[in-house]
N, C-alpha and C positions, 0 to 999 in steps of 0.2 A: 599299224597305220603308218603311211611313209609320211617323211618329214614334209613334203610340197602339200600334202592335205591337209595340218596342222595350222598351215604357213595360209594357205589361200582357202582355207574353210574345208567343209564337207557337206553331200547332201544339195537338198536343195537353193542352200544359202550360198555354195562355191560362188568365187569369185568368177566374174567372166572375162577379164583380160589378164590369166594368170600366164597365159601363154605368149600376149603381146609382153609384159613385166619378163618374164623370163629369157626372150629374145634383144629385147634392149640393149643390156653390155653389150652382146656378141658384135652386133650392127654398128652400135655406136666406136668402140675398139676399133673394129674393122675399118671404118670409115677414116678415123682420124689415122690409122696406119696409111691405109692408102692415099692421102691427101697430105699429109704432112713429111717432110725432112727432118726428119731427127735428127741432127750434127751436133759435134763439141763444140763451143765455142774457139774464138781465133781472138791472137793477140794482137799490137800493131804491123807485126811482123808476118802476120799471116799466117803463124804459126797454130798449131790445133794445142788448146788449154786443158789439158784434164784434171778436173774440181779431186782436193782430196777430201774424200769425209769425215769430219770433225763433227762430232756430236756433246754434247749439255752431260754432265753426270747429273746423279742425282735419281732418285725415283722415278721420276718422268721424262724420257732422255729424246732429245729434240734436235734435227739435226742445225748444225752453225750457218750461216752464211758465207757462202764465198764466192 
């Protein structure tokens, strides 16, 4: 038995927007790709800021603010 049958039923009880649920991300991804500017941010100087990653120790490691 594949995992998506498991996942959205079998039989006659199958889900019937298993196939809209699974196109979702793709569309939605897509969309915000093509609609948006991803850039680094800029300092006063108009300079391009690259954030370094600082992250929490501990068991549950969370990234810092900057």
């Amino acid at each position: 038995m594949k995992k998506m049958s498991i996942v959205f039923g079998f039989g006659r009880r199958i889900f019937p927007g298993r196939y809209f649920v699974q196109g979702t991300p793709f569309s939605t991804i897509a969309t915000f790709l093509a609609t948006c500017h991803i850039l680094p941010g800029l300092d006063e100087d108009r300079r391009v800021v690259k954030p370094e990653p600082k992250y929490s120790s501990g068991t549950i490691s969370i990234p810092k603010e900057f």
